[in-house]
C-alpha positions as CSV (number, residue, x, y, z in Angstrom):
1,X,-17.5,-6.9,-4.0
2,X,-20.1,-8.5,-6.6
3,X,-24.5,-7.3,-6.3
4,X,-27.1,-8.5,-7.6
5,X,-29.8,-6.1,-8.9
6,X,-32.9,-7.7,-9.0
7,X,-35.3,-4.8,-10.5
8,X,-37.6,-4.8,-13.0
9,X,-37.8,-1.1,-13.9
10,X,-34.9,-0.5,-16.4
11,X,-34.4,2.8,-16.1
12,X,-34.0,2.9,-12.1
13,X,-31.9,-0.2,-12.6
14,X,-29.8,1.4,-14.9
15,X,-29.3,4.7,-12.3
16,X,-28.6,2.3,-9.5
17,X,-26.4,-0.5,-11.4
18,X,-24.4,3.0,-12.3
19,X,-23.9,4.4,-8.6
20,X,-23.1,1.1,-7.6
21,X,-20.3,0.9,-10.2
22,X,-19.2,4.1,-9.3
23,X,-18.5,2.6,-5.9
24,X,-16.0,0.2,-7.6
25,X,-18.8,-2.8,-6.8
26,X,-19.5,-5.7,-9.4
27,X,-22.8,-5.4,-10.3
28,X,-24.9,-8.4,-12.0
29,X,-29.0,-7.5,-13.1
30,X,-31.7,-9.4,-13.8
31,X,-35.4,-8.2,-14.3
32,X,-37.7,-10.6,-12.8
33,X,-37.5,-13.0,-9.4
34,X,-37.1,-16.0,-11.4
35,X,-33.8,-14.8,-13.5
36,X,-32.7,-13.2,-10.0
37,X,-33.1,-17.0,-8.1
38,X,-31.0,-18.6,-11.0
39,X,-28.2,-16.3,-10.7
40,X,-28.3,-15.7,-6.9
41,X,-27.4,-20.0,-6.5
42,X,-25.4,-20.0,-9.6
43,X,-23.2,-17.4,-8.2
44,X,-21.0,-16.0,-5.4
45,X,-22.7,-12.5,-4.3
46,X,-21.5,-10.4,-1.6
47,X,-24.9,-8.7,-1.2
48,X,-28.5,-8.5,-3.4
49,X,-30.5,-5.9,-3.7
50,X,-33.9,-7.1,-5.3
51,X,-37.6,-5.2,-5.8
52,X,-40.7,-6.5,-4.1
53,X,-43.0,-5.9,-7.0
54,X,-41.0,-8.5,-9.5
55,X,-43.0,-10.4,-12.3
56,X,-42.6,-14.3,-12.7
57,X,-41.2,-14.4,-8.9
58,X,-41.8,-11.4,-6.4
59,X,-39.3,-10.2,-4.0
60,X,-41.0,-11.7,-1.0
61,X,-40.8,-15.0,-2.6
62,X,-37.2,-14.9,-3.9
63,X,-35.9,-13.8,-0.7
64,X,-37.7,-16.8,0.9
65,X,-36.1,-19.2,-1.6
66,X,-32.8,-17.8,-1.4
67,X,-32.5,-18.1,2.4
68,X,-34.6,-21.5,2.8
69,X,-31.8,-22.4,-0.1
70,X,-28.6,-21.6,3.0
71,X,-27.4,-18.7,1.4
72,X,-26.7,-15.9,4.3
73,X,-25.3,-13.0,2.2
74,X,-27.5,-9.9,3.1
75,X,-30.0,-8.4,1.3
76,X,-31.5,-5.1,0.6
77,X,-35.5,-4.8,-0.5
78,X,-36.2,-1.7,-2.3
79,X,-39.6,-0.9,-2.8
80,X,-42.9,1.6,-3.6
81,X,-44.5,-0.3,-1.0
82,X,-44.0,1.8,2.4
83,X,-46.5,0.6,4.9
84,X,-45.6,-1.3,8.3
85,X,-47.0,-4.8,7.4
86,X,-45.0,-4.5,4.1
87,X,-41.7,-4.1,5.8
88,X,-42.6,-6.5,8.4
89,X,-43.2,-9.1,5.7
90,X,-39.7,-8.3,3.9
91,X,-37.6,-8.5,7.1
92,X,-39.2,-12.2,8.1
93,X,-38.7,-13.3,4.6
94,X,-35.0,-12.9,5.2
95,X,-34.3,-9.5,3.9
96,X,-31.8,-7.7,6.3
97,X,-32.8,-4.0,5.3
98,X,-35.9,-1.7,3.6
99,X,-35.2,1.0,1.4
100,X,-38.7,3.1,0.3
101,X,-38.8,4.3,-3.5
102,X,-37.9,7.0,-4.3
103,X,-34.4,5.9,-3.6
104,X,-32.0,8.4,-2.3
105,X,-28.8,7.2,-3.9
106,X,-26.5,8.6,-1.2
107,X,-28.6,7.3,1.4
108,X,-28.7,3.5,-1.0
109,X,-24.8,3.6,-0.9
110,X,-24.4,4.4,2.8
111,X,-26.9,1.2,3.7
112,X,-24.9,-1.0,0.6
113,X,-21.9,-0.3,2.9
114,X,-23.4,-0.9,6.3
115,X,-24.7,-3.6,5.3
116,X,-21.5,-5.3,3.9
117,X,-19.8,-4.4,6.6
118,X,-21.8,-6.6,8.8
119,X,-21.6,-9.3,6.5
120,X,-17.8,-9.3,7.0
121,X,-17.6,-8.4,10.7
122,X,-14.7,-10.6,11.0
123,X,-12.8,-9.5,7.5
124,X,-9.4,-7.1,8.7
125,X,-9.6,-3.7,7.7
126,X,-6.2,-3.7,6.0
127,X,-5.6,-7.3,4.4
128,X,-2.4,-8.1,4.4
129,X,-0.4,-11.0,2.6
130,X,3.3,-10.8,3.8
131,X,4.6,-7.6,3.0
132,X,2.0,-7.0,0.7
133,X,-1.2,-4.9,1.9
134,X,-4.5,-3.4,0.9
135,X,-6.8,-0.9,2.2
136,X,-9.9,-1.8,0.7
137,X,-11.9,0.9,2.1
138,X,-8.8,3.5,0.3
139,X,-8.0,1.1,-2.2
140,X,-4.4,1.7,-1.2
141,X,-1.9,-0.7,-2.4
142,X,1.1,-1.4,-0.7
143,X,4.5,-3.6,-1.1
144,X,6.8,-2.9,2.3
145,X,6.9,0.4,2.3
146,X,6.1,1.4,-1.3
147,X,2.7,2.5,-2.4
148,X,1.8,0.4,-5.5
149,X,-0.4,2.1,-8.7
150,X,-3.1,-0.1,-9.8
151,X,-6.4,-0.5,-12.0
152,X,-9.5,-1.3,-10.2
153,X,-9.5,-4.5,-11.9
154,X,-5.6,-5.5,-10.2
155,X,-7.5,-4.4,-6.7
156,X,-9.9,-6.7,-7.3
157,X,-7.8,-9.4,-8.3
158,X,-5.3,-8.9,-5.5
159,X,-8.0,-8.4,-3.3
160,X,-9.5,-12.1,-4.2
161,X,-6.1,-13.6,-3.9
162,X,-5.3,-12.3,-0.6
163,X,-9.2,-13.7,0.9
164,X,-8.5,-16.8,-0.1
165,X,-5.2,-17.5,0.9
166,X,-3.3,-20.3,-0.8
167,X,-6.4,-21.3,-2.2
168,X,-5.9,-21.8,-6.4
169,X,-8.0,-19.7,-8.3
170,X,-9.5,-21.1,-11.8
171,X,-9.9,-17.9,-14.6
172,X,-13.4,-19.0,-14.8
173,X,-13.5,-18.1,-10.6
174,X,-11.7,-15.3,-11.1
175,X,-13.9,-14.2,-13.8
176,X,-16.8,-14.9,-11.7
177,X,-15.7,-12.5,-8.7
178,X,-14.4,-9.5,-10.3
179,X,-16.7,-9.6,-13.7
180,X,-19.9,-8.8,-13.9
181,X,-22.2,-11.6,-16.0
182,X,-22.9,-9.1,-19.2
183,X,-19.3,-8.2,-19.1
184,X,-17.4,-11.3,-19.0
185,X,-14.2,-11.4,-20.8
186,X,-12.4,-13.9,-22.7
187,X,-9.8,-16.1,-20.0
188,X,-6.8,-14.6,-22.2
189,X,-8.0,-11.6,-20.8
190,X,-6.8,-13.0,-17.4
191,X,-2.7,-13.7,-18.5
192,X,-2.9,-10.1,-19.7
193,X,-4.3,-8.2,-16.1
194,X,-1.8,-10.9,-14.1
195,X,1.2,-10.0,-16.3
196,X,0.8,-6.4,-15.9
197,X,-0.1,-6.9,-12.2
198,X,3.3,-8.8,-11.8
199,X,5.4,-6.4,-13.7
200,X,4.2,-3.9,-11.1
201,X,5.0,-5.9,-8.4
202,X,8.1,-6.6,-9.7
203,X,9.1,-3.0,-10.2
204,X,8.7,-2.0,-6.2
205,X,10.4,-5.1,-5.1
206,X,8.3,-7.9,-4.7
207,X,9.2,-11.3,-5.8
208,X,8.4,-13.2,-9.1
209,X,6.7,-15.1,-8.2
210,X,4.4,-13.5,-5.7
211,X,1.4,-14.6,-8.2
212,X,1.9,-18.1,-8.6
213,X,0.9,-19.7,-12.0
214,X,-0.4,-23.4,-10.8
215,X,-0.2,-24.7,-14.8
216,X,-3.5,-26.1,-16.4
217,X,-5.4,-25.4,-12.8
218,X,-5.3,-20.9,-12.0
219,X,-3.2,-18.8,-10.3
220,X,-3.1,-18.5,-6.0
221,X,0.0,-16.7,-3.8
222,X,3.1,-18.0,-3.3
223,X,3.5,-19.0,0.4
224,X,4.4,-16.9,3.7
225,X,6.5,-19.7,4.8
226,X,8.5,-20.1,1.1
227,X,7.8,-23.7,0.7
């Protein structure tokens, strides 16, 4: 899963970008509402999380934007600002939660959670491609009846193939999902997590060519129905 941080404050942004990544969650910041609108339509969040009190853009405006702009994933405000007509105004700009500073990180991951959860009301709580399976609430791999090691990196990037099916996955979309923007790698960092990902595979039975290398174009799964 990939955030957005949209916070100002460095040092709570650093404390909350760090719990988040401790949840396994991609997380992308940005310090004011108009760096914050240029990522959130540039890229494919699962959930932002964004200040009120932002300079160049506040929150309240930036939520506007992004839902006038079509984009429905949910959004958490956090802010100092804890009276009635405050919260009123984030929820009918579009945001789907409040959170009052000072945030309680336990409390922050258990709404993250909620909150993704009913974003993917319809997502399978084991996703399963053939004989291949993940729990991604466990982060328990399996291949028939073998339990498969991985990285969180090879969850992610099983996890990504699995959602989208057949669909062919560039390394620059790959790298967009499972990276966040200050940490992007180099695409030959790409061939090196699939190899290893494959030999795995490999090793508890699955087939070659479960990862399928679609040349010049990215990388998808090989069909259920073997054509």
């Amino acid at each position: 899963m990939k955030i957005l941080l949209v916070e100002d404050d460095t040092s709570l942004a650093e404390v909350l970008a760090e719990a988040m990544a401790t949840q396994r969650y991609i997380v992308d910041t940005a310090s004011d509402g108009e760096s914050g609108w240029k990522q959130a339509i540039n890229c494919d969040y699962d959930l932002v999380v964004l200040d009120v009190m932002l300079p160049k853009l506040d929150g309240i405006g930036l939520c506007k934007r992004v839902r006038t702009s079509g984009h429905r994933m949910p959004i958490l405000m956090v802010t100092a600002r804890d009276t009635s007509t405050d919260k009123v105004m984030g929820l009918d700009a579009g945001a789907d939660d409040y959170m009052i500073k000072p945030v309680d990180i336990p409390e922050f991951l258990a709404r993250i959670r909620a909150l993704l959860r009913r974003g993917n009301t319809s997502a399978p709580q084991i996703l399963q491609w053939g004989d291949l399976s993940l729990n991604p609430a466990t982060y328990e791999v399996r291949y028939k009846d073998e339990k498969l090691r991985v990285t969180p990196k090879e969850f992610s990037l099983l996890e990504l193939f699995i959602r989208h099916g057949r669909q062919i996955m560039s390394r620059g979309t790959i790298i967009e999902h499972i990276w966040s923007f200050d940490n992007s790698p180099r695409e030959e960092t790409i061939k090196v997590h699939i190899k290893s990902l494959r030999q795995k595979l490999k090793s508890i039975g699955a087939p070659d060519n479960l990862i399928e290398t679609v040349h010049g174009v990215g990388y998808r799964l090989k069909s259920l129905t073997g054509k």
